[in-house]
BATORDO-540766 format. One record per residue (C-alpha): chain; residue number from 0; x, y, z. Coordinates in Angstrom, 3 decimals, padded with zeros to 6 digits. Layout:
N
+--------+-----+----------+----------+----------+
: chaine : num :       px :       py :       pz :
+--------+-----+----------+----------+----------+
:      A : NUM :        X :        Y :        Z :
...
+--------+-----+----------+----------+----------+
END
This chain:
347
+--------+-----+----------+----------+----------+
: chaine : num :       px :       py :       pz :
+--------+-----+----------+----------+----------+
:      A :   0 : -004.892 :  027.369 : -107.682 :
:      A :   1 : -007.143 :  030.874 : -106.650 :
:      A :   2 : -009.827 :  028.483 : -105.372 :
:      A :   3 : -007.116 :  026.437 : -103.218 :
:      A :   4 : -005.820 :  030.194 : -101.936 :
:      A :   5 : -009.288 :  030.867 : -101.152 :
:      A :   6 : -010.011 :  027.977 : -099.261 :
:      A :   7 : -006.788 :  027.987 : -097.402 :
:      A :   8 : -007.407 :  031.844 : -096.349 :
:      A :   9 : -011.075 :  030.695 : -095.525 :
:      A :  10 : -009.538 :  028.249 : -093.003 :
:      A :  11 : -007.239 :  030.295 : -091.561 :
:      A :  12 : -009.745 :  033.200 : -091.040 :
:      A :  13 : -012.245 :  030.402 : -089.398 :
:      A :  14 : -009.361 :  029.378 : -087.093 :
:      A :  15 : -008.422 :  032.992 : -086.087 :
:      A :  16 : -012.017 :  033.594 : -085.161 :
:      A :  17 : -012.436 :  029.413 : -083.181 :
:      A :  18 : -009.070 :  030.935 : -081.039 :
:      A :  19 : -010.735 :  034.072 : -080.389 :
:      A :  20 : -013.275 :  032.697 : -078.440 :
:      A :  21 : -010.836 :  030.213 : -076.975 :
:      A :  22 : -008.874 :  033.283 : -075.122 :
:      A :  23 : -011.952 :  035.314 : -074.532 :
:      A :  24 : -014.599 :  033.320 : -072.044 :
:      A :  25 : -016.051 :  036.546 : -071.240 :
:      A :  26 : -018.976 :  036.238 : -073.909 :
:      A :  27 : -020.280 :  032.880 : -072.504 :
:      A :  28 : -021.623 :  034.355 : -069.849 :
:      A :  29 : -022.987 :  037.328 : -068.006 :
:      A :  30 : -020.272 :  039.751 : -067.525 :
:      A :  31 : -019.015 :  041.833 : -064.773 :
:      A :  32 : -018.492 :  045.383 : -064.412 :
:      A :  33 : -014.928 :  045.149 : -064.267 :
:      A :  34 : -014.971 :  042.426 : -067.307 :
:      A :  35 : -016.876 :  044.510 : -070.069 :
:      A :  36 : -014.431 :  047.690 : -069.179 :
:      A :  37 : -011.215 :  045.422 : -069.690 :
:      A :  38 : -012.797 :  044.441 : -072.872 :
:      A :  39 : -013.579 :  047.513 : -074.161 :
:      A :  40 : -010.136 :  049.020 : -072.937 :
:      A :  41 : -008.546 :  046.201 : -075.246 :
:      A :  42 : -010.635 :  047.316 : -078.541 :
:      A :  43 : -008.272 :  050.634 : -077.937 :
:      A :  44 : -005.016 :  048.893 : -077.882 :
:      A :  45 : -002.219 :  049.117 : -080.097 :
:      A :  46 : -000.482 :  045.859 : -080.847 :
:      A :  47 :  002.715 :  047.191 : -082.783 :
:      A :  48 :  004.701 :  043.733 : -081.667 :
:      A :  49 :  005.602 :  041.337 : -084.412 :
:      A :  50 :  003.787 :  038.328 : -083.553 :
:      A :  51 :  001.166 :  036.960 : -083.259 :
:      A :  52 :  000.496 :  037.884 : -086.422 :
:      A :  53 : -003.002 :  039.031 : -086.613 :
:      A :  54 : -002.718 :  040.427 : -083.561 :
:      A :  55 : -003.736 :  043.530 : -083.910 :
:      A :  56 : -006.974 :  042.324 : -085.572 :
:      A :  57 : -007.685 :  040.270 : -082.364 :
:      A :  58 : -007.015 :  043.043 : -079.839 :
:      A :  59 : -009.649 :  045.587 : -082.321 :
:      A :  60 : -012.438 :  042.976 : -081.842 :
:      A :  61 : -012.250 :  043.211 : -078.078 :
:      A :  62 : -010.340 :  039.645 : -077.982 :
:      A :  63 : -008.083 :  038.978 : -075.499 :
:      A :  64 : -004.930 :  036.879 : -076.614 :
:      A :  65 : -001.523 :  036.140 : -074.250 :
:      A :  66 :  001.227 :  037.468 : -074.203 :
:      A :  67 :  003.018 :  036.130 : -077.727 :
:      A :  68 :  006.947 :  034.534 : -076.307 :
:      A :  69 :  007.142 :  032.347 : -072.982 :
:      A :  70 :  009.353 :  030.197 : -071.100 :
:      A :  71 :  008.111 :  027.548 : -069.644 :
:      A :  72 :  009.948 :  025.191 : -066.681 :
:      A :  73 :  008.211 :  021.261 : -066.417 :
:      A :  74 :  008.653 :  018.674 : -064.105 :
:      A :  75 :  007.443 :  015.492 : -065.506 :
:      A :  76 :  007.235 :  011.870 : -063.567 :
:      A :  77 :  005.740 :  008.799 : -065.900 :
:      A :  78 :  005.178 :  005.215 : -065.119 :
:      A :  79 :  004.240 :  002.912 : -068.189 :
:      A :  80 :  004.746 : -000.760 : -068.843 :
:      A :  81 :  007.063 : -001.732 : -071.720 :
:      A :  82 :  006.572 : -004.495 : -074.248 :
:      A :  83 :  009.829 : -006.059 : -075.567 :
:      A :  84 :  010.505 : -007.984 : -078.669 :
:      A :  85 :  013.055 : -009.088 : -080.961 :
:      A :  86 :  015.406 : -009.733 : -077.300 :
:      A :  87 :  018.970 : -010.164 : -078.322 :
:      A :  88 :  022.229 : -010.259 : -076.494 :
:      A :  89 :  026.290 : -010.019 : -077.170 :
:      A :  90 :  029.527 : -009.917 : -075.499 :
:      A :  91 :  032.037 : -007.271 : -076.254 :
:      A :  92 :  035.282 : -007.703 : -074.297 :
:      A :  93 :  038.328 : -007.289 : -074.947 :
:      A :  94 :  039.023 : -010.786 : -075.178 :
:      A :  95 :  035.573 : -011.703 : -076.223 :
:      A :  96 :  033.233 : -010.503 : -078.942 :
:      A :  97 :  030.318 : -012.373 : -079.539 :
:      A :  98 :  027.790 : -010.289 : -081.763 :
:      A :  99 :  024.115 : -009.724 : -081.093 :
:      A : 100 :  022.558 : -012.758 : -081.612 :
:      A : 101 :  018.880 : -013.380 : -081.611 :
:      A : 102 :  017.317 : -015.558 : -078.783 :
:      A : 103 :  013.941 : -015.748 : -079.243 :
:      A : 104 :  013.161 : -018.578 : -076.450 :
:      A : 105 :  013.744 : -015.761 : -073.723 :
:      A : 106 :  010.326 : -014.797 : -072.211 :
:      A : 107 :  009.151 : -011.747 : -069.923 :
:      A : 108 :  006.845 : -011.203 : -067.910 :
:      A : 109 :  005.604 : -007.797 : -066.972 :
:      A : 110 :  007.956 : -004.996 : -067.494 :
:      A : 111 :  007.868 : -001.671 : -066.331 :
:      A : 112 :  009.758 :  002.101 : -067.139 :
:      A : 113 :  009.490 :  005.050 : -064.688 :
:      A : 114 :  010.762 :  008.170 : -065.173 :
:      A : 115 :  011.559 :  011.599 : -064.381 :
:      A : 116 :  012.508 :  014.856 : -066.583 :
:      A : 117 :  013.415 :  018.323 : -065.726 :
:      A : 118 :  012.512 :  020.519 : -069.189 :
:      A : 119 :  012.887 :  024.086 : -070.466 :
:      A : 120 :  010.447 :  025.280 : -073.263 :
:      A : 121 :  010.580 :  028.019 : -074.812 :
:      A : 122 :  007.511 :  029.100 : -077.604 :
:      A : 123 :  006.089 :  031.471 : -079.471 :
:      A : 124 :  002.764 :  031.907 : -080.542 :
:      A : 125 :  003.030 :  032.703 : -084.541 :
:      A : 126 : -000.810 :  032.952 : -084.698 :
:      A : 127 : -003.260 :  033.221 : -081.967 :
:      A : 128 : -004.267 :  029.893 : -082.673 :
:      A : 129 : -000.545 :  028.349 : -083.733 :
:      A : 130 :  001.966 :  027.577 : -081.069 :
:      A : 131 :  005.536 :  026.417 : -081.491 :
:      A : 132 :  008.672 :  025.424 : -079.070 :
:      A : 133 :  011.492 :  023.893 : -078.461 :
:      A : 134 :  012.204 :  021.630 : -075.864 :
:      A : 135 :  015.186 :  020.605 : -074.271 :
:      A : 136 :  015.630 :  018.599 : -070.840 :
:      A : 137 :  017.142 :  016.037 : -068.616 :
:      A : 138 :  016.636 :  013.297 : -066.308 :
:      A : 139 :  016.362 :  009.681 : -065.273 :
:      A : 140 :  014.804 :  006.234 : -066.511 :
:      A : 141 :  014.379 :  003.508 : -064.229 :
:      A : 142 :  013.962 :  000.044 : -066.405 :
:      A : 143 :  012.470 : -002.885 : -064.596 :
:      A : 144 :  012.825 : -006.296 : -066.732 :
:      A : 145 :  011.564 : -009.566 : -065.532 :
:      A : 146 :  012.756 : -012.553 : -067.145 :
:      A : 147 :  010.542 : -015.762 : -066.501 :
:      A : 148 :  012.347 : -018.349 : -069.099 :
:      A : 149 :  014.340 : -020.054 : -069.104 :
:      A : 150 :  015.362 : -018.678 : -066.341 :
:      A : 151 :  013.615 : -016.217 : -063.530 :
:      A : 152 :  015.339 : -012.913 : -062.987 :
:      A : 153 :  014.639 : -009.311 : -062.635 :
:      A : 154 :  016.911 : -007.188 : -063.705 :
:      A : 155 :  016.808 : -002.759 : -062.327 :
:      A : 156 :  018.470 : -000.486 : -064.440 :
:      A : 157 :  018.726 :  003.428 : -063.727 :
:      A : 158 :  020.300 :  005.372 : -066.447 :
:      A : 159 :  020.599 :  009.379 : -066.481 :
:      A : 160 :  019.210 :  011.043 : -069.794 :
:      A : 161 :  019.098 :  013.896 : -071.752 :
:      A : 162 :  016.020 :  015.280 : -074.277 :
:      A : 163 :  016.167 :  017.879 : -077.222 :
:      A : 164 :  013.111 :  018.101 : -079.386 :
:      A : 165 :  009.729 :  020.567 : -080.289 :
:      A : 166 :  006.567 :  020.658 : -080.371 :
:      A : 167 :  003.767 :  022.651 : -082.294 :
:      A : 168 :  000.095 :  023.453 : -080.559 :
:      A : 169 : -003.380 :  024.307 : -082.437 :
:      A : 170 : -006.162 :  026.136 : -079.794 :
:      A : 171 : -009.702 :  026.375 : -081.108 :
:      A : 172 : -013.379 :  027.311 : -079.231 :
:      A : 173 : -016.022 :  025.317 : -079.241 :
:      A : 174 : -018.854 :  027.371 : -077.756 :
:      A : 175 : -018.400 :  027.967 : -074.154 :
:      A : 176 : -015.410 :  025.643 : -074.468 :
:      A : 177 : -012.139 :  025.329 : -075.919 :
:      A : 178 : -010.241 :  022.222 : -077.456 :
:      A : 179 : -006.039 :  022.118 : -077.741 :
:      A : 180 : -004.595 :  019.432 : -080.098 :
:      A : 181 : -000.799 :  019.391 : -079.989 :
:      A : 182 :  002.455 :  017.287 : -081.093 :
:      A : 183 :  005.688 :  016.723 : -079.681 :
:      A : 184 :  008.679 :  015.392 : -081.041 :
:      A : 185 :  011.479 :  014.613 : -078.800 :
:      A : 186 :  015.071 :  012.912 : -078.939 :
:      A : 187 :  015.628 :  011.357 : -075.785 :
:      A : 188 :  019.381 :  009.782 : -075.285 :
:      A : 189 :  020.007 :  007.542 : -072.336 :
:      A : 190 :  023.384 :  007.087 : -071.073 :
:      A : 191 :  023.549 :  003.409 : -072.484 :
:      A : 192 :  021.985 :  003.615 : -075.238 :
:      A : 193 :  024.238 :  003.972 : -078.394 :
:      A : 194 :  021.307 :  006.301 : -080.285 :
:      A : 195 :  018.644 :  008.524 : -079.252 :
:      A : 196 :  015.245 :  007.276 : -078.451 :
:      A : 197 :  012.390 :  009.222 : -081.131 :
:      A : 198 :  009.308 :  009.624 : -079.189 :
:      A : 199 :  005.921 :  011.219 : -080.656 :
:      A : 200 :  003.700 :  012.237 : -078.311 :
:      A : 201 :  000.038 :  013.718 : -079.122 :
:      A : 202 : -002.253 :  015.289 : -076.465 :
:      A : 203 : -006.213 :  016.326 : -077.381 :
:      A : 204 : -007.343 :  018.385 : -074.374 :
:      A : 205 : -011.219 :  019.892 : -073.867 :
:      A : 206 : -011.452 :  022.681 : -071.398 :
:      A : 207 : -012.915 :  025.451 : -070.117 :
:      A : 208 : -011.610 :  028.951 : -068.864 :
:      A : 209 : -013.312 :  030.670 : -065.932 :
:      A : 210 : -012.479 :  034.616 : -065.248 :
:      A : 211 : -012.093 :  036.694 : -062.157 :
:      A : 212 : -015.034 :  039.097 : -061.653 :
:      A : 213 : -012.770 :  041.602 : -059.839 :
:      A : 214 : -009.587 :  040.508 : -061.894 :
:      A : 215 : -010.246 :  040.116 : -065.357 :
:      A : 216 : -006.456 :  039.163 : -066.602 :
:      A : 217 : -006.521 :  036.263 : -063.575 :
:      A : 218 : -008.771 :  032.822 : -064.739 :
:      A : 219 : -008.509 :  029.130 : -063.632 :
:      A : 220 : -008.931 :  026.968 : -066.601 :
:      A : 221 : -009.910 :  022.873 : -065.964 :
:      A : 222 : -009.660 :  020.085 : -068.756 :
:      A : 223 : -009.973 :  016.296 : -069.285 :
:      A : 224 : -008.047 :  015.000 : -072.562 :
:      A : 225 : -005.964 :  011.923 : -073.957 :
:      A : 226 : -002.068 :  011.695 : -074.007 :
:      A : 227 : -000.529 :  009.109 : -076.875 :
:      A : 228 :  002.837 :  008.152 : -076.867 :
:      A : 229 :  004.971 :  006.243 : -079.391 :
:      A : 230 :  008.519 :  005.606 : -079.123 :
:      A : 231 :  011.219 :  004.253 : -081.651 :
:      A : 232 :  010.835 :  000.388 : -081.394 :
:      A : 233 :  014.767 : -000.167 : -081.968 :
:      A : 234 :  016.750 : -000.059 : -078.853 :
:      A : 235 :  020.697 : -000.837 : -078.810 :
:      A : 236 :  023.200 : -000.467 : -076.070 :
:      A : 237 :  025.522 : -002.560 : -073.440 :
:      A : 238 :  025.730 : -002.701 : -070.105 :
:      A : 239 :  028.565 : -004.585 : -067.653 :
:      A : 240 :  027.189 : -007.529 : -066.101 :
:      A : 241 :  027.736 : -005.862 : -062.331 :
:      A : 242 :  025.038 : -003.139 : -063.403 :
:      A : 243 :  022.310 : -005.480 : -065.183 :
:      A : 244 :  022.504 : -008.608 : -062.931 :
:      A : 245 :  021.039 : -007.465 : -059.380 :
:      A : 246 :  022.644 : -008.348 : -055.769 :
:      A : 247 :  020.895 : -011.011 : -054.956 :
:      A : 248 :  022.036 : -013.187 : -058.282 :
:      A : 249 :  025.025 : -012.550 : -057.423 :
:      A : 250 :  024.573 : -013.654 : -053.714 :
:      A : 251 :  022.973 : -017.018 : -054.526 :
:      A : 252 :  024.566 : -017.653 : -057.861 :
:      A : 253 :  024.921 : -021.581 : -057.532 :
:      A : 254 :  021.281 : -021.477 : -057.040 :
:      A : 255 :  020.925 : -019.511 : -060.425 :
:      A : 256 :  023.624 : -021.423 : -061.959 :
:      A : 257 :  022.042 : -024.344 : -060.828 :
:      A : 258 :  018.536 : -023.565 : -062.212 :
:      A : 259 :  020.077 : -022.677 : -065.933 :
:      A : 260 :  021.803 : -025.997 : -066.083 :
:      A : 261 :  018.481 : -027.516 : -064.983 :
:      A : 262 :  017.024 : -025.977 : -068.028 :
:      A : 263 :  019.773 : -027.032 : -070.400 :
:      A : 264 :  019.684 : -030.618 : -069.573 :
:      A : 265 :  016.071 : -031.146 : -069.569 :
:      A : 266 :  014.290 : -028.736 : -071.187 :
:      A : 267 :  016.117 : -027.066 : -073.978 :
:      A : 268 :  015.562 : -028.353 : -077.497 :
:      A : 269 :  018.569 : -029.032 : -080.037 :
:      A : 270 :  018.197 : -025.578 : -081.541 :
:      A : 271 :  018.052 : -023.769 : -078.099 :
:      A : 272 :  021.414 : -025.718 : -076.996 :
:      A : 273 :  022.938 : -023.798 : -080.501 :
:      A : 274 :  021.970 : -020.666 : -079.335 :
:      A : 275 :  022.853 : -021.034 : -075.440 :
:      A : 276 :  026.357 : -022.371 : -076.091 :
:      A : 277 :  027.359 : -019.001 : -078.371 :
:      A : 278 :  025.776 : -016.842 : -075.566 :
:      A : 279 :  024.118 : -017.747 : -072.591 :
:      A : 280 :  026.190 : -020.048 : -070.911 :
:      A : 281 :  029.633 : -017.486 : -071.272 :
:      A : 282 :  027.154 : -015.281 : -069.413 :
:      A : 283 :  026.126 : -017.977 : -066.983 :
:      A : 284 :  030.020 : -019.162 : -066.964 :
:      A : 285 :  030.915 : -014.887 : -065.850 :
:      A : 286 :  028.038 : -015.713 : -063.221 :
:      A : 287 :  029.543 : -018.440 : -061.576 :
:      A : 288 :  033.140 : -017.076 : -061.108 :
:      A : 289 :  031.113 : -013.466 : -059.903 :
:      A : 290 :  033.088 : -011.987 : -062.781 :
:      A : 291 :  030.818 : -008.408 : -063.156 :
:      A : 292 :  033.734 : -006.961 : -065.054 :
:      A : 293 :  031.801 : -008.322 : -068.027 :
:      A : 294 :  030.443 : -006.046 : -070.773 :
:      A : 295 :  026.608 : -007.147 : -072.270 :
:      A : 296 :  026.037 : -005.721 : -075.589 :
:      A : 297 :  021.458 : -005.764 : -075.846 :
:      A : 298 :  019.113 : -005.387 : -078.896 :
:      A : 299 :  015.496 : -005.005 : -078.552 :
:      A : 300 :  012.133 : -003.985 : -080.108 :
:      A : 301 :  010.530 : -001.642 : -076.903 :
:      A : 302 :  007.598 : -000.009 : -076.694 :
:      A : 303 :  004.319 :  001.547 : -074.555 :
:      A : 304 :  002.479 : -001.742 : -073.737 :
:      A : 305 : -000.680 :  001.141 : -073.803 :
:      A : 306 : -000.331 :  003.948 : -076.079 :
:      A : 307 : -003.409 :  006.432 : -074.964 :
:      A : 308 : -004.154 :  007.243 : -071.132 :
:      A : 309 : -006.575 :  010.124 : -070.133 :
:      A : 310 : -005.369 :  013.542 : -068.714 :
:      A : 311 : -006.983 :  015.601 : -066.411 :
:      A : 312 : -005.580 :  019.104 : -065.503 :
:      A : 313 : -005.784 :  022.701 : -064.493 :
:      A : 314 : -003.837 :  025.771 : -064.883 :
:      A : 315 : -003.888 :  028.647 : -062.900 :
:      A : 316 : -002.992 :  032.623 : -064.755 :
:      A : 317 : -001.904 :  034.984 : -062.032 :
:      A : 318 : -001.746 :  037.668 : -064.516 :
:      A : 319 : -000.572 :  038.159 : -068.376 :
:      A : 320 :  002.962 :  037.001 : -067.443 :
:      A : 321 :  002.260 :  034.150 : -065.017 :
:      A : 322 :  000.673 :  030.954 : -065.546 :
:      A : 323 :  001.036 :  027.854 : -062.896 :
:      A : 324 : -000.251 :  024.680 : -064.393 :
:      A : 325 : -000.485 :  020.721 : -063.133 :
:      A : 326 : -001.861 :  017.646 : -065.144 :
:      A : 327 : -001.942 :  014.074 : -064.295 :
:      A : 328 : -003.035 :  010.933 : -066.149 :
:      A : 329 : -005.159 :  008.780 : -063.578 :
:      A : 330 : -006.684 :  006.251 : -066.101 :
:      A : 331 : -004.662 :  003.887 : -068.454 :
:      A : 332 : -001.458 :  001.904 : -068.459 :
:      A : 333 :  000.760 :  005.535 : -068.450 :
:      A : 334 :  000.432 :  007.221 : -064.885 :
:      A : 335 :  001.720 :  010.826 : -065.189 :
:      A : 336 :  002.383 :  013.647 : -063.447 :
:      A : 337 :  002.760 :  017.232 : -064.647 :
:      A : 338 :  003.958 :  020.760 : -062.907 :
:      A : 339 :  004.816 :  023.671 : -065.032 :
:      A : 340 :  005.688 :  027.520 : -064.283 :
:      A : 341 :  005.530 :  029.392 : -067.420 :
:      A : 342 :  006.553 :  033.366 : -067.798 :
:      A : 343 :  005.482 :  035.082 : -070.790 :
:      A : 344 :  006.414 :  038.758 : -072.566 :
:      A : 345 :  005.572 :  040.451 : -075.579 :
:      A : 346 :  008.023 :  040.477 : -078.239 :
+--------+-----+----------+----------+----------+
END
């Protein structure tokens, strides 16, 4: 058990000193004038805040660390295409209540999810190289689903959202360099859903910080890294016909109706005709008289059709207090877009 303690402390003390020269770029390089007498003016501070802890021991060694509490405002615009299995479908009237019933012969072709997210985060760093927050948000989701059998149809659903969650961040150096590795874990609940939406997200960023000669607490940091996302693959909701089914099915409905029966007749199996009678054609009967009033109940198995996409970013630090950052993800499946204003204080 002492050995274990020992090893653990070991750690620790190896990860204090990796974040050190994460905050403190100065030593890669020649310094300026200005630079060495901000670093030797923060050898005589006196760190009596709480946290980070240790950082007292940071500020001794001539370290510079930020400012420990922030709050952070994000905008955050994603694009990724969705896989979808396990497609079932129900009717819940009040007349009508046909469970969710598997139907397996439905195929899609390429599906897509944008969406947008206002967030506030507040953190804290508990050690200069441990970061946690909370995270709480709101937004929109735009689902695009095209069905190509047995029938074609794209269906456009916008949905407002809301997101509660947090996150935890580990900052290292790695020479001239530094290297973030961070998780987030976020509830996301969209207006028809009937649960929240788990998403994990993990992020693995390599950057490097570069000073101001004549400003030492202003720098410009610039990294490349990888973003993975994973979302709950259960997905449960309804949805009245009206909002699911766009305009223009509605507008040449014969022709739609007229392409399902064409399917029925000719193409469907024995087993398929089972399935279609309990709920596709009382969908494709709603269709026909334009009844919209209709509620679909919808079960699925969703997910990222590409779970990694690379980041690049930048962040700009005004001072102690202000930091302006962006990040996009250019190369992948995901595309991304990131821009952040964070304030920070000592506490």
């Amino acid at each position: 058990m002492k050995n274990r303690i020992t090893r653990m402390t070991m750690l620790l003390l190896l990860a204090f000193a990796f974040t050190f020269s994460a905050n403190a770029q100065y030593s890669t390089r020649k310094l300026g004038k200005n630079q060495k007498a901000y670093i030797d003016s923060l050898k005589n501070v006196e760190y009596n805040y709480i946290f980070p802890i240790w950082g007292q021991g940071a500020y001794k060694k001539g370290f510079d660390i930020p400012y420990p509490a922030g709050a952070m405002a994000n905008y955050i615009w994603m694009k990724q295409g969705i896989v979808i299995d396990n497609f079932q479908l129900g009717i819940a009237n009040d007349n009508v209540d046909i469970p969710l019933t598997p139907v397996d012969f439905i195929d899609f072709g390429d599906n897509t999810n944008t969406s947008y997210s206002l967030n506030f985060r507040p953190d804290i760093w508990l050690l200069p190289f441990l970061n946690v927050s909370g995270i709480f948000g709101y937004g929109a989701s735009t689902t695009e689903v095209n069905l190509t059998a047995p029938i074609e149809m794209k269906s456009i659903v916008t949905q407002g959202l809301s997101t509660v969650g947090f996150g935890v961040l580990g900052a290292f150096g790695l020479g001239p360099l530094w290297m973030s590795v961070d998780g987030n874990f976020t509830w996301t609940k969209p207006e028809l859903l009937e649960d929240p939406v788990l998403a994990k997200v993990m992020g693995i960023r390599l950057g490097k910080t570069f000073t101001f000669k004549k400003h030492p607490e202003s720098n410009i940091a610039f990294w490349v890294g990888g973003m993975r996302v994973k979302m709950g693959a259960n997905t449960v909701g309804s949805i009245k016909m009206k909002d699911a089914i766009p305009q223009e099915v509605w507008d040449n409905k014969d022709a739609f109706v007229a392409e399902y029966w064409d399917w029925y007749n000719n193409d469907a199996t024995a087993p398929q005709k089972i399935i279609a009678d309990k709920i596709l054609t009382p969908i494709i009967e709603r269709i026909d008289a334009k009844d919209g009033s209709t509620v679909i109940s919808y079960g699925m198995d969703k997910r990222p059709k590409q779970e990694w996409n690379v980041l690049f970013g930048a962040q700009y630090q005004l001072n102690k207090r202000w930091q302006f950052r962006t990040e996009a993800g250019l190369i992948g499946d995901r595309k991304s877009f990131l821009l952040s204003a964070n304030y920070r204080f000592l506490l």
